[in-house]
Backbone as numpy.savetxt, mean C-alpha at the origin, in Angstrom:
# Nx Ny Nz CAx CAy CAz Cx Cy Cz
-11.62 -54.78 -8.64 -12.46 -53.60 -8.64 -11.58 -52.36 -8.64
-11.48 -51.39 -9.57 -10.93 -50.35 -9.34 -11.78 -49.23 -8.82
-10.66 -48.19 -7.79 -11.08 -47.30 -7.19 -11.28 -46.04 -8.10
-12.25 -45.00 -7.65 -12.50 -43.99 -8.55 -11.60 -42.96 -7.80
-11.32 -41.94 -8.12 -10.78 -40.84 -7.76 -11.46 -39.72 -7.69
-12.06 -39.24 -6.29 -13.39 -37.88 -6.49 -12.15 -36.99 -5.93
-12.12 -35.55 -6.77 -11.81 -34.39 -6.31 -12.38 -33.76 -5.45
-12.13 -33.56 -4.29 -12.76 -32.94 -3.81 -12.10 -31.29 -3.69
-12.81 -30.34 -3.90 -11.91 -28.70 -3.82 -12.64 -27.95 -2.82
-12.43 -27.49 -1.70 -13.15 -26.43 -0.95 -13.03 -25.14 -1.13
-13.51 -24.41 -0.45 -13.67 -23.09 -1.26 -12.82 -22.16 -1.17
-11.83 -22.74 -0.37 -10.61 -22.13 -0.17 -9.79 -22.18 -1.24
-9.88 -23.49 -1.58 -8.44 -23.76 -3.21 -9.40 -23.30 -4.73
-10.54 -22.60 -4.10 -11.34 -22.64 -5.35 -11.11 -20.63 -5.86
-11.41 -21.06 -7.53 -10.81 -19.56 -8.00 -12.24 -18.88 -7.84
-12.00 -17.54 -7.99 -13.26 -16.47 -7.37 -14.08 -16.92 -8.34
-14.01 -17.18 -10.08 -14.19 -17.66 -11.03 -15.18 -18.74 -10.71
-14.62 -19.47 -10.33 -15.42 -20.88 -10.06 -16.45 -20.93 -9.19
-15.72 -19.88 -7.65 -17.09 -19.64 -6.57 -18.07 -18.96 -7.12
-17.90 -17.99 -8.39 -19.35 -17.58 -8.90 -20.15 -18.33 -9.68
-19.24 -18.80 -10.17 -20.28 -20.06 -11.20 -20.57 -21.23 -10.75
-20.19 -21.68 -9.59 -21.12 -22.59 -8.74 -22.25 -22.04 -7.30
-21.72 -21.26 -7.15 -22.37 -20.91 -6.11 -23.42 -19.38 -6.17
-22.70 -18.38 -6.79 -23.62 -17.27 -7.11 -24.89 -17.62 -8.07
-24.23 -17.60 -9.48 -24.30 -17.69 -10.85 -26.01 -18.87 -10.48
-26.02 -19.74 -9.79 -27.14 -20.38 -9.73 -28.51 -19.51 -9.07
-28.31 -18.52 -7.77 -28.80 -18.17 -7.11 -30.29 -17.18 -8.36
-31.00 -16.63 -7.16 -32.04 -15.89 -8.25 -31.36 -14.25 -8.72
-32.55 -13.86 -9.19 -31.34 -12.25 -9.06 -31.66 -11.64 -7.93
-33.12 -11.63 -7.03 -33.48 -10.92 -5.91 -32.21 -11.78 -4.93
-31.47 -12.85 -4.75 -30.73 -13.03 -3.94 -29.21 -12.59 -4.46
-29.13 -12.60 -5.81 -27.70 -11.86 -5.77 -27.59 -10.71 -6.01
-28.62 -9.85 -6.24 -28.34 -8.31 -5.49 -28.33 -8.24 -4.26
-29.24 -8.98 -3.51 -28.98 -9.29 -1.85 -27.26 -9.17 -1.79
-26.60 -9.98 -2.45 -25.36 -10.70 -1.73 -24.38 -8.86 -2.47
-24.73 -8.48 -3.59 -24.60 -7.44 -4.29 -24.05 -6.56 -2.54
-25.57 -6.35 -2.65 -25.80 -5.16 -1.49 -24.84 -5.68 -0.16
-24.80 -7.05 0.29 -23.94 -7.31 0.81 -23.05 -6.92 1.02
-22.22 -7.51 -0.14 -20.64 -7.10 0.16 -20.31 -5.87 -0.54
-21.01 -4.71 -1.14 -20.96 -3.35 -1.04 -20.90 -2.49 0.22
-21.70 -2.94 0.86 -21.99 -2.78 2.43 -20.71 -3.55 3.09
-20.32 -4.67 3.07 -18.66 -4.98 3.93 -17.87 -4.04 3.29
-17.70 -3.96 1.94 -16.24 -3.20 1.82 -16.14 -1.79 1.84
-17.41 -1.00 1.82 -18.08 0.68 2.44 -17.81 0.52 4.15
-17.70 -0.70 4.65 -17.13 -0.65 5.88 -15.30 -0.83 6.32
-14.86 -1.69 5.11 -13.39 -1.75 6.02 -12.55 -0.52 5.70
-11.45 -0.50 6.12 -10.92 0.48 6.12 -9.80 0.75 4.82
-9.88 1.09 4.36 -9.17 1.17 2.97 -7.64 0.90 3.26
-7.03 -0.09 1.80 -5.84 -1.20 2.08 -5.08 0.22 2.32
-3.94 -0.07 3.38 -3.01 1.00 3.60 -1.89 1.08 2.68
-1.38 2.22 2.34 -0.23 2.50 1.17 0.98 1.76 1.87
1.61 1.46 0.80 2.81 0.59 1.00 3.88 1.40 1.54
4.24 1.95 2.44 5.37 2.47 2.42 6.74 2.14 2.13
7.36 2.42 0.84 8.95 2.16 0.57 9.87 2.90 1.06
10.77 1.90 1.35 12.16 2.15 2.22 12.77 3.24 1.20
12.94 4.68 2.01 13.71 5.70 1.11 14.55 5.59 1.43
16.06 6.23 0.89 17.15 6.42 0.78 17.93 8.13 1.12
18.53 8.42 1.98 19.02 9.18 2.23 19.56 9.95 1.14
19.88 9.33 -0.19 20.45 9.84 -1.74 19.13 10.52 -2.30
18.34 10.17 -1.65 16.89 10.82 -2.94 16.87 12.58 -2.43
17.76 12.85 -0.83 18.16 14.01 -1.26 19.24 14.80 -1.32
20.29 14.20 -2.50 21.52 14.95 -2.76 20.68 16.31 -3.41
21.65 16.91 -3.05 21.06 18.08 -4.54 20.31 19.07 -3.98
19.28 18.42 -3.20 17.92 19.21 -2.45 18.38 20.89 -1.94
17.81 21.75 -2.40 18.17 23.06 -1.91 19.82 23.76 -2.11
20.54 23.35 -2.86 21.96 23.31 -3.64 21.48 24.50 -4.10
20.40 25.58 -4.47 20.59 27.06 -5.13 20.58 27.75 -3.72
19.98 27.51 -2.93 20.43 28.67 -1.61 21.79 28.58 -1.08
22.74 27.78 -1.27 24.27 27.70 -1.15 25.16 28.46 -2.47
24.39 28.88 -3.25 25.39 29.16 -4.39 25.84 30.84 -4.09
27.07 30.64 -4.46 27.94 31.86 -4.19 28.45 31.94 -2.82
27.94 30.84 -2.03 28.74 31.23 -0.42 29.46 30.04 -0.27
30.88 30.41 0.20 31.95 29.93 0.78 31.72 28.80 1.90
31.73 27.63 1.61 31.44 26.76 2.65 32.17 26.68 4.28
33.74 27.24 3.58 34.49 27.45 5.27 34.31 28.83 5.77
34.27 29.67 4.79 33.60 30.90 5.13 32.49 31.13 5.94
31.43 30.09 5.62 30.16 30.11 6.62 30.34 29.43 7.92
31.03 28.46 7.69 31.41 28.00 8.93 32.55 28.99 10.19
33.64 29.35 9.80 34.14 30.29 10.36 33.34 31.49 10.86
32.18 32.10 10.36 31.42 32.99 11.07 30.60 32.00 12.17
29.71 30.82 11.65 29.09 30.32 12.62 30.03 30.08 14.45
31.44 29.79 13.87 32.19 29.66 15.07 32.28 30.80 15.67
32.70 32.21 15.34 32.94 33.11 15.57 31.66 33.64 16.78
30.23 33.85 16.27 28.99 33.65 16.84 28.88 32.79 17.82
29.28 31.47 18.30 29.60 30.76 19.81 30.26 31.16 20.64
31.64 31.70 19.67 32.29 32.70 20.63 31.98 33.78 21.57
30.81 34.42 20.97 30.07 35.72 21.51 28.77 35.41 22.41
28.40 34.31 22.56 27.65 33.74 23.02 27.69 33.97 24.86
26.62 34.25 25.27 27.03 34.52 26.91 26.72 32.56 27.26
């Protein structure tokens, strides 16, 4: 006697595809606007997926504000800033 082989798939391994066409797709239409209104109503409730935040990089700001430095002396500015601690009570 050979054995048969039944698939069995739950609705977990099953594609969204398939859960509608076995399980919606049969229903009437007064019950799948029900299910409609349903899950319009769950997802008007959760809270919208949160943005991904990507890992920035300290390089994204070379450059940044480089025209308010132009024309001034970098040890130059520094030598006054020291000068100003000096005077400092």
């Amino acid at each position: 006697m050979r054995e048969s082989t039944v698939e069995v798939r739950t609705t977990a391994t099953m594609t969204v595809e398939e859960i509608y066409e076995r399980h919606v797709k049969p229903l009437s239409v007064a019950e799948r606007l029900r299910l409609l209104a349903m899950t319009a109503q769950d997802l008007a409730q959760q809270p919208s997926e949160p943005t991904v935040k990507r890992k920035r990089s300290i390089m994204e700001l070379h450059g940044l504000g480089k025209e308010i430095w132009e024309g001034i002396d970098a040890q130059g500015y520094v030598n006054e800033l020291r000068k100003e601690w000096d005077h400092r009570p």
